[in-house]
N, C-alpha and C positions, 0 to 999 in steps of 0.2 A: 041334097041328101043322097039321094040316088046317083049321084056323081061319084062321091065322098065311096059309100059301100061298094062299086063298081073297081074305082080305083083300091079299094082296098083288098077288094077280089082277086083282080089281076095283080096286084103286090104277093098275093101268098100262092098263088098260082106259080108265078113266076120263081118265090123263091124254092114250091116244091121241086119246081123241073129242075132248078139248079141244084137243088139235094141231092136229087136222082143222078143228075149226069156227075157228079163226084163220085170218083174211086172210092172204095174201099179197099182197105190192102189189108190182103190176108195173114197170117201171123205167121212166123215160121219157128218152127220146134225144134229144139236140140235138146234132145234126154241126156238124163246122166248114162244111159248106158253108151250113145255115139261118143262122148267126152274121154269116159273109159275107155274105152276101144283105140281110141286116139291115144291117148295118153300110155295105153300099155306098145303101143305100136310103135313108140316112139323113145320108150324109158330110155334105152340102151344109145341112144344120140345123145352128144355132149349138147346141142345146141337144138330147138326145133321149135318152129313155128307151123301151127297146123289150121288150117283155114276150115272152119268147121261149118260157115254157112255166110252167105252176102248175099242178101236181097234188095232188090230194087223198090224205093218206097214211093210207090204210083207214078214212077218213072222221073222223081222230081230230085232223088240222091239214093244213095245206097249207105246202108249201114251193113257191115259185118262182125260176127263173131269168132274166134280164133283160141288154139289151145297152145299155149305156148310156154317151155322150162327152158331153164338155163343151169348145167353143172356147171359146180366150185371147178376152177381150173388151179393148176400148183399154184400159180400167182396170187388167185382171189380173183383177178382182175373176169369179166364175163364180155368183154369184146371193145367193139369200137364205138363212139358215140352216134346219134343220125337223131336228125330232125329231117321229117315228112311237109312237104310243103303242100300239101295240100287236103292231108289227111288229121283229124282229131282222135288221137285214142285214150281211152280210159281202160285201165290194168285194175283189175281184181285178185289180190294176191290168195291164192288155194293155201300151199303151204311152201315153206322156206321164208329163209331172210337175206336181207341182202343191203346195202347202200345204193338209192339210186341217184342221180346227181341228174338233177333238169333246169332249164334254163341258162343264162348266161350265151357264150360261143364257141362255136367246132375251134376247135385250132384243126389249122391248115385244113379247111373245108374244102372237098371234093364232089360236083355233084356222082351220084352212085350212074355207072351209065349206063343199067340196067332198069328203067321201071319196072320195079317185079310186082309183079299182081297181087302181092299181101298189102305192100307199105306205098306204094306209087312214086312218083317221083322224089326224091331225097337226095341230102346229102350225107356226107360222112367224115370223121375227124379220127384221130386216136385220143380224145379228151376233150373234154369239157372247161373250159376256162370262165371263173368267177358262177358258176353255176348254184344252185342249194341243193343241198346233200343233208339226206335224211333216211335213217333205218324204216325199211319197210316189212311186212311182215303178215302172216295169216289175217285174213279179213280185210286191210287196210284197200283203199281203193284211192288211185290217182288220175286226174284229168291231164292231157296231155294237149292243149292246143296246137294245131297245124304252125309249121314252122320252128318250135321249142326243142332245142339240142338235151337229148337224155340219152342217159346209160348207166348201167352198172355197175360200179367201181367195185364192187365185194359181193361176193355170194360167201354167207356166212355158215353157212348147212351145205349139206352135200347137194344139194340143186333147189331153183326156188321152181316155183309152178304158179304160172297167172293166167287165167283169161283174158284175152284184149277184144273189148267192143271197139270198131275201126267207124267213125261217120266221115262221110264218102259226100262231101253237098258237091263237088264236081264232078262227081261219076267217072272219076278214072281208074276204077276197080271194076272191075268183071263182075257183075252180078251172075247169082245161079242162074 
């Protein structure tokens, strides 16, 4: 019996020390007013991607947040295709509409030979071939797995506006 409670002593002992020595990761805040600020900083660009925060989560990946619109261009058309190979994003549409087409493949795929520190390594196409194409729109939110060729074929409003959460499980984004 005195074995048994002994071992069972150094069982919860053990598991406190390893509670203790676990990080915790501190939270990181983005108010609506840094968002605005960004967002009025940037109206006036056809195009912009704004990196509003990346943090390191207990040094095991990085996740980031991002403010980012795109104007109606004369064509409709809002750029070229890219899939991130190594990055997962999920788009929260603010306001505007648009067509986005995900999935399928780049025609004539080029890796991009810049890793830029928003999207990481990627590639890029002028289209998306055999992809799904579906109206997006205030509220609506889309998962974006690492690797999957997307883009916009229409912006149907004068600009749409999305936040993008970026998860980062290889760490090849810059953390703050």
């Amino acid at each position: 019996m005195k074995t048994a409670i002994a071992l069972l002593f150094a069982l919860v002992v053990v598991d406190q020390a390893h509670a203790q020595a676990a990080q915790v990761a501190q939270a990181a805040d983005i108010t609506n007013t840094e968002i605005q600020a960004v967002f009025e900083k940037t109206a006036s660009v056809p195009v912009s991607d704004q990196q509003l925060r990346m943090v390191s989560i207990n040094g095991e990946y990085n996740v980031g947040a991002a403010l980012v619109h795109r104007a109606k261009t004369t064509s409709g058309e809002a750029g070229p295709a890219l899939a991130h190979s190594q990055i997962t994003e999920v788009y929260y549409i603010i306001s505007g509409n648009g067509t986005l087409v995900t999935g399928g493949t780049l025609e004539d795929a080029k890796d991009i030979d810049r890793a830029t520190p928003l999207i990481g390594p990627s590639s890029a196409g002028p289209k998306i071939l055999n992809g799904k194409s579906r109206q997006v729109g205030p509220g609506d939110m889309i998962i974006i797995p690492a690797n999957t060729p997307h883009t916009f074929t229409e912006i149907t409003t004068n600009r749409i506006v999305y936040m993008v959460v970026r998860v980062d499980p290889h760490k090849v984004l810059r953390a703050d």
